[in-house]
N, C-alpha and C positions, 0 to 999 in steps of 0.2 A: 602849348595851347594857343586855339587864335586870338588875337586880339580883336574884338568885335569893336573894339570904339572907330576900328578904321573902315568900320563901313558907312553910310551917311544914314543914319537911324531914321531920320524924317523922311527918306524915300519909305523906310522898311512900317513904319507905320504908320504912313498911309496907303499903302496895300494892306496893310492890317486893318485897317479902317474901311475899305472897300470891299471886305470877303473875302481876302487872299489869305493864304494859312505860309507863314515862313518858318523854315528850320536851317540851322545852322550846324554840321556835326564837325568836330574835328579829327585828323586821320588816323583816329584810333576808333571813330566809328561814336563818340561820345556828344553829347549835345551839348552846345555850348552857344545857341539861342535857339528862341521859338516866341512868336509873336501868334498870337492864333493856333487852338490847334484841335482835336478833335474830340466831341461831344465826352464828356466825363473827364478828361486828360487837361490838366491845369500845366501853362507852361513853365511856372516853377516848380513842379513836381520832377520835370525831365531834366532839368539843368543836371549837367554833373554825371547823367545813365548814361547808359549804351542805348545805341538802338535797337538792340534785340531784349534787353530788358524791357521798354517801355513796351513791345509791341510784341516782344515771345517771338522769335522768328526763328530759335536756336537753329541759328546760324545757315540760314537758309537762305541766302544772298540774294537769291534772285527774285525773292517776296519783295524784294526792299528798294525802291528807286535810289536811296540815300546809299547802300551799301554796295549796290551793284556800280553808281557812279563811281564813288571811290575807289573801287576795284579795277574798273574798267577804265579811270583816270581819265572819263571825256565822256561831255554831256548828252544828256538823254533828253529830249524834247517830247513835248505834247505825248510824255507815257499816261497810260489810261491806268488811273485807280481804283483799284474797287475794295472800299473796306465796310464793315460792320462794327457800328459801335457798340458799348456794352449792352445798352438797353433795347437791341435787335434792330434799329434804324439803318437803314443799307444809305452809304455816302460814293459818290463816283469821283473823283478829281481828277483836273488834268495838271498835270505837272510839269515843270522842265528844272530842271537838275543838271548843276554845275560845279566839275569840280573847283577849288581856289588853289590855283598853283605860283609859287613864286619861285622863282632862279631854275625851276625845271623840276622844283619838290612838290608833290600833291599835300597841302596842308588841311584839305579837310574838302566841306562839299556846300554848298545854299541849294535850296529848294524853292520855290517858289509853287502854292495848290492854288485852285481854283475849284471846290467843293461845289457839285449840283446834287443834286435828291432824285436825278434820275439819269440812266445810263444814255437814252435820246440825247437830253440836255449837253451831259457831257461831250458827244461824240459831235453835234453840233456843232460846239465850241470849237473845235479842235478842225471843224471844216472852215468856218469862217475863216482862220487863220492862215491856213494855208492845208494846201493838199501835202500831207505828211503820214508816214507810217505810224498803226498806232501798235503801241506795244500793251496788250493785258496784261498788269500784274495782279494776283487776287491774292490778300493778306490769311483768306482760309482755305485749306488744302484744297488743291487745283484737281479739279473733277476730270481733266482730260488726261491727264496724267504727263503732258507736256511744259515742259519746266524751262524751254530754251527757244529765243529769237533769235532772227539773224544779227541784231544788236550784238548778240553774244560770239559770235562767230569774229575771232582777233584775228588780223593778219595786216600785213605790212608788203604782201607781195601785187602786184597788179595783176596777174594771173589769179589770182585767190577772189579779187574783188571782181574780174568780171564774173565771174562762177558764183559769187554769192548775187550778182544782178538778172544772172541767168534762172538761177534757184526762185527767183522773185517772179518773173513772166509765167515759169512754170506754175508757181503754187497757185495763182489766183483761176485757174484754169483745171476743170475737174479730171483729168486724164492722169490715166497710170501713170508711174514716176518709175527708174530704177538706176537707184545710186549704187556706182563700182570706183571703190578703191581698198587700197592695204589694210589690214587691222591697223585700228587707231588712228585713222585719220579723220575724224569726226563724222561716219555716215547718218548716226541718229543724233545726230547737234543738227546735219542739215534737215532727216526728215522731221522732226518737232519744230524746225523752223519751217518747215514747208508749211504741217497741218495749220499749225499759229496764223501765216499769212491767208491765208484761204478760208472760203465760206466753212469749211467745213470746222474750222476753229471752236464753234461753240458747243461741238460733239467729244465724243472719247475720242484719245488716242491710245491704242492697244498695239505693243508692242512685244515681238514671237522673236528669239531665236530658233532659227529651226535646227541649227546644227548640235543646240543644248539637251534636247528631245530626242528620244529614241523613234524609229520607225512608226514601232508599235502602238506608239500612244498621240506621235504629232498630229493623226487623220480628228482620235476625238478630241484632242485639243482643238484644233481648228474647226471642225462643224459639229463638236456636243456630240452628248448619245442619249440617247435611249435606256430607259428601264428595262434591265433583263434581256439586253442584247448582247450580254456577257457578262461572265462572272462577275458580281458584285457592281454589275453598271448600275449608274444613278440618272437620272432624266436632269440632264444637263447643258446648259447653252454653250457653244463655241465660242471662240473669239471673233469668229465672223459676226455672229450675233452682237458681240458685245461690241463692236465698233459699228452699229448701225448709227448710222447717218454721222460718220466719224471717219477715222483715217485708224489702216490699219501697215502695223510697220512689220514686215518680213524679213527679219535680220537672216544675211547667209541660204538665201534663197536656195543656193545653188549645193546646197548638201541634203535636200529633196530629194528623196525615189523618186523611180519615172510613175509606176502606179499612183502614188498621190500627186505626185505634177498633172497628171491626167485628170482625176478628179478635182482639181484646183480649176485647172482651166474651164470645164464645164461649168463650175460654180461660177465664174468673173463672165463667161458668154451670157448665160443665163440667167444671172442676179437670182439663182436659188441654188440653200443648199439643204441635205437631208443629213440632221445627224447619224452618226453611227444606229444600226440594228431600228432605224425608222424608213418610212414608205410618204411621209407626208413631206413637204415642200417647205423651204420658211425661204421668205422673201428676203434679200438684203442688201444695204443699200451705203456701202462703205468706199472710200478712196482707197486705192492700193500701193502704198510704197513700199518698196523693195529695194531688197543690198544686197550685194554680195562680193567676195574679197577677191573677187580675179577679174580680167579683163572679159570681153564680151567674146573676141578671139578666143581667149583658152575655153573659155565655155563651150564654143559649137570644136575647137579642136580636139579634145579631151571628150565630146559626146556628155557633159555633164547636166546641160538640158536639154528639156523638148524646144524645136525652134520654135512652132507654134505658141506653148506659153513662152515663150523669152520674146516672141515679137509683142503677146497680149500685154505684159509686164512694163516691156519697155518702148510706151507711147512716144516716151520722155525721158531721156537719160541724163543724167551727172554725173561726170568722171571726177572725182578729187583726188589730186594728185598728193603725191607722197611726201612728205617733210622734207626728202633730201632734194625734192627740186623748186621745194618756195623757202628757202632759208633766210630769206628774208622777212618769213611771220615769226622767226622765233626770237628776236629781244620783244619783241609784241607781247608773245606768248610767254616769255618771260616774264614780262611786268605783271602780266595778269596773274600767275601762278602763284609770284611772290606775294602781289599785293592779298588775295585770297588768303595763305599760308599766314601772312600777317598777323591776322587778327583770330586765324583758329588756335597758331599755336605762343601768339600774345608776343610776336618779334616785331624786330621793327629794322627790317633788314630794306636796303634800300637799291642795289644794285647786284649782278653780277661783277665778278671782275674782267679785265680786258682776255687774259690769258684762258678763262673758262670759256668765253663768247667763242674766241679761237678754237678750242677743242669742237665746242658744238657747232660750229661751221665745217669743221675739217668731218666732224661724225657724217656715216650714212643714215642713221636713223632706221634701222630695220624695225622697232615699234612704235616710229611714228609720234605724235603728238603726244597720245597715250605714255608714251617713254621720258619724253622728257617734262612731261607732270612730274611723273612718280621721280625722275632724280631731281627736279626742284624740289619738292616736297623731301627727302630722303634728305638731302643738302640741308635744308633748312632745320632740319631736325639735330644736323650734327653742329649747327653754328650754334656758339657762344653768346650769352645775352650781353654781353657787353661789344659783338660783330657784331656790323651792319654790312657786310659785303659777305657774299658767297665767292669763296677760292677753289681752287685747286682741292687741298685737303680736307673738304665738304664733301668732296665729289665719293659717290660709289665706288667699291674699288673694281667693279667687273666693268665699268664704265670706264675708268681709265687704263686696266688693263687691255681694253679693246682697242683701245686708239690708241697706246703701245705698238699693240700689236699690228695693228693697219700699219700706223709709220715704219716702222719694221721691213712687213712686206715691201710696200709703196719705194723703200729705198734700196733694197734689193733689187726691182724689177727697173730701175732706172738705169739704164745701158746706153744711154746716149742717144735715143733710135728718132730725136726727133720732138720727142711728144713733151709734153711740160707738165708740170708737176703732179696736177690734180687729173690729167688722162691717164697718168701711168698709174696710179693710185687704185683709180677706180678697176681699170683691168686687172689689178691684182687682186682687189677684194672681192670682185663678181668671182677670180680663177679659187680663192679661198674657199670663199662659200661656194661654189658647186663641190668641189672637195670633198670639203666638210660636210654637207649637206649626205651626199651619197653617201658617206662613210657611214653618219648616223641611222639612214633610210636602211644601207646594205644591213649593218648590225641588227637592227630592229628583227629585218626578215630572217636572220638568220638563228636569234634566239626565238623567235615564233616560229618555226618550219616553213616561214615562207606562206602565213594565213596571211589573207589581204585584212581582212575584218579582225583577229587579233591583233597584228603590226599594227594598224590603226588607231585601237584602244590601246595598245603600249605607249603610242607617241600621242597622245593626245589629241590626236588631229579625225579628219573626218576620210571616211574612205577614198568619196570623191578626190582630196587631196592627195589623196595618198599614192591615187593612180598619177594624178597630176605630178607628184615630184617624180613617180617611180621612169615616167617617158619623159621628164623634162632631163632627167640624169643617167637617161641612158641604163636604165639597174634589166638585168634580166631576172624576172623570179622565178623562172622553172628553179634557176641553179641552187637555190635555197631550200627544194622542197625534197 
């Protein structure tokens, strides 16, 4: 636990004495000072809790300036608070939040508020001081449905940070957005960090896969219907509707029919759309980000959009590249994962070890960030409460069998011809996976007779895809049918 007598108490209260609200937690997330604190909340009452005790946050990290610092292990300045006390009084704070680290250990966090009775006041304050990003966090469920800043966005690569500087010019600028990269590489961490930055922050954010939705039903998902414009239709608003005066996110744009691409587009020219089985007009007035998991090339190469909407789409684009070419965000992304995992599943694990870091450097990372969450999380589940390091035999086993099996190839195909270690590597595992790839594509076709749309729904994937693997490897499917 910290010891508080090492901080100089006569600074801390006299900011107590001046309106400043201090908290102390330790890196288990427990309070262990508060000088000042919020209406009906006595600070001896908190000594000793959690911070999701005192404030119910079940473990909703990012409500919390106090648990998001300690997570993130580095400070958060002039974030905008917005909370409600018991007695319905609405309070704003500005806050800055520091973790206390010593020898390279995060041991806990200080806070320091600044409590106004109106959000003007607050947002003032926080101009006087300097021109700084403010970050909303609201302690009751978030009306826009946007849970994530750029604050949140970890990386350790320079390539990554200019890309989150570029994400920043864009959002404050009301023009289409469309983000392309790999599953998992954080597209909707960037577009909730978009809507967040941008006027349009204090609107919904409405967020669609469309590849999750069948044909038949995405059109009335997106512009509502009509009573009795078909069986058992209910007079119902779209999502276009529900992200008025908002930002609406179009995950996998690009597994759209051309038919609804066509009525898309008319809608985004025109700012109207008509639900399903109606003749009347509804006005709407939403920002548009869009994603999708392939490049803009394979898009017009493969014919999978209209160029028309992919030029209206994308005013403004971000490319985020794939894990295995910023490998320098993942001990970043590791601390975060850990520190997170920490306190859900009550460890207190403090690093990886040298020989794992190895592994996840040598990996390609075919799913991305999303991947090596789940085997930090996976890991930490098989570690021992008396471990503080993730090893080797933490690890997944289909995880280590893969990089087995890489190394394997990788040393096979090393013939002398020149090249060094990590080129011969990669040529091996790109000649694997096309392999492997078409062997699973041919199978597919060949236990469906060679249907595009069942093979499809066999493999999980979307048809659009499916064309896309079928000419990227070369598959003939007359010969299946």
């Amino acid at each position: 636990m910290i010891d508080v007598t090492n901080f100089d108490t006569k600074i801390l209260d006299y900011l107590a004495s001046t309106g400043y609200l201090i908290e102390i937690i330790d890196k288990n997330g427990v309070y262990v000072y508060a000088s000042g604190t919020y209406e009906a909340i006595s600070p001896k009452d908190i000594i000793g809790k959690k911070v999701n005790e005192v404030y119910n946050y079940n473990r909703d990290h990012n409500k919390s300036v106090l648990l998001k610092t300690l997570f993130l292990a580095r400070p958060i300045k002039n974030a905008l608070y917005e909370y409600k006390s018991s007695t319905g009084k609405q309070y704003y704070d500005v806050m800055d939040s520091t973790p206390i680290i010593s020898n390279g250990e995060v041991w806990g966090v200080i806070s320091i508020a600044k409590p106004f009775k109106s959000i003007r006041g607050a947002i003032d304050r926080i101009s006087r001081i300097h021109q700084a990003d403010i970050s909303v966090i609201n302690t009751n469920k978030q009306s826009n449905n946007a849970h994530y800043v750029f604050e949140d966005i970890l990386c350790g690569s320079p390539r990554m940070q200019l890309i989150i500087n570029e994400a920043k010019k864009i959002a404050i600028r009301p023009a289409s957005v469309l983000i392309y990269g790999e599953t998992g590489t954080g597209k909707e961490l960037f577009a909730q960090s978009i809507h967040n930055y941008s006027s349009y922050a204090d609107g919904p954010f409405v967020a669609v896969n469309c590849s999750a939705i069948p044909d038949t039903l995405l059109e009335g998902t997106l512009f509502g219907t009509s009573k009795g414009s078909f069986t058992d239709a209910v007079e119902k608003k779209g999502l276009l509707e529900d992200a008025q005066n908002g930002t609406i996110f179009l995950d996998e744009i690009n597994s759209m029919n051309f038919a609804l691409q066509s009525k898309l587009l008319r809608a985004l020219d025109e700012k109207k759309i008509r639900r399903v089985g109606s003749n009347n007009e509804i006005n709407i007035n939403a920002r548009i980000i869009s994603a999708m998991n392939i490049t803009p090339t394979e898009c017009f190469k493969n014919k999978i959009m209209r160029p028309d909407l992919f030029y209206r789409l994308a005013v403004t684009t971000i490319e985020i590249p794939p894990l295995r070419e910023r490998k320098e965000d993942i001990p970043v992304l590791c601390d975060s994962f850990i520190n997170n995992n920490n306190l859900a599943y009550n460890k207190n694990i403090n690093k990886i070890s040298t020989d794992v870091l190895t592994l996840f450097n040598q990996y390609e990372w075919p799913g991305n960030v999303r991947e090596l969450q789940h085997i930090i999380e996976h890991s930490m589940n098989m570690v021992d409460d008396d471990e503080y390091v993730i090893t080797k035999a933490h690890l997944p086993n289909y995880f280590l069998n893969q990089t087995n099996s890489a190394s394997d190839i990788s040393n096979k195909k090393d013939t002398g011809l020149g090249k060094n270690f990590k080129e011969v590597r990669a040529i091996a595992l790109k000649e694997y996976e096309m392999k492997f790839t078409k062997y699973v594509v041919s199978s597919a076709l060949v236990t469906c007779n060679g249907n595009i749309k069942k093979t499809a729904d066999y493999l999980g994937i979307s048809r659009q895809y499916l064309y896309q693997l079928i000419a990227d490897k070369n598959i003939s499917v007359g010969s299946f049918k």
